[in-house]
C-alpha positions in Angstrom: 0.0 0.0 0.0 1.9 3.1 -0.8 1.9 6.1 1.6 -0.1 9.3 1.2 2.2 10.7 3.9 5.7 10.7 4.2 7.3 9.1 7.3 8.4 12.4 8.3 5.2 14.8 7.4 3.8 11.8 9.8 5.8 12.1 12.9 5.9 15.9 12.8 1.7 15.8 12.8 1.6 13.1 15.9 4.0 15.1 17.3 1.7 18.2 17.0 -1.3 16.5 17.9 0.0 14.8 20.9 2.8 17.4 22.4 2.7 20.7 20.9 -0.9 21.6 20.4 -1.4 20.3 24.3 1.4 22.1 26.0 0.1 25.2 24.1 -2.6 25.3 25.2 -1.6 24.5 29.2 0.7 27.5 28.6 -2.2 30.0 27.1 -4.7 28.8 30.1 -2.1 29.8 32.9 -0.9 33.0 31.2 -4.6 33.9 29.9 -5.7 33.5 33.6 -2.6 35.1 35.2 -2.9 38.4 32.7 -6.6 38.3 32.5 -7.1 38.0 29.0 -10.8 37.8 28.0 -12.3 34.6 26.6 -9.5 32.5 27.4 -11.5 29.5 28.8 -13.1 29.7 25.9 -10.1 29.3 23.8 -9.1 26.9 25.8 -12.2 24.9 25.2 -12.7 25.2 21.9 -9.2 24.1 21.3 -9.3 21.4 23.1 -11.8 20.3 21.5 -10.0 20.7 18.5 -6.8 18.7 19.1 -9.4 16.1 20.5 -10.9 15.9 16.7 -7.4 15.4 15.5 -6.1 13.1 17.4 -9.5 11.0 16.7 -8.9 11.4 13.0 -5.4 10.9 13.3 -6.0 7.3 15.6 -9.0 6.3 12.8 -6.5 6.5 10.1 -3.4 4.8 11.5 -5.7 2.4 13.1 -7.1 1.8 9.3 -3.7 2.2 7.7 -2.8 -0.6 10.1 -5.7 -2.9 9.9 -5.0 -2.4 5.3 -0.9 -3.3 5.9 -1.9 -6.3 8.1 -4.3 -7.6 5.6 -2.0 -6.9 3.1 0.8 -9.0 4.3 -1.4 -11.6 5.4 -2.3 -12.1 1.5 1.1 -12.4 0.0 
């Protein structure tokens, strides 16, 4: 099965998804609620909500891409 992603494009996504986009958003809430800045458990939640949609998406296809290679390989 050939790749829509590279290897690399890949890993730098998870690694959004799982590390950046979290710690981002740990970092706005404590600043957001240490300056005061308006809406910002709103941001919060709505981004949250966001890297929870990509990380779902991202899980359904490698769990698919997964399930395709192992059918694959059990066929040859």
């Amino acid at each position: 099965m050939k790749l829509i992603l590279p290897e690399k494009v890949y890993e730098v996504i998870r690694w959004l998804v799982c590390v950046f986009i979290p710690a981002l958003l740990v970092f706005y809430k404590i600043l957001g609620n240490e300056l005061d800045i308006p809406y910002t458990d709103t941001v919060i939640t709505i981004g949250t909500a966001f890297d929870a949609f990509l990380g779902t998406i991202f899980m359904i296809s490698k769990l698919s891409y997964d399930i395709k290679t192992k059918e694959d390989s059990i066929n040859e």
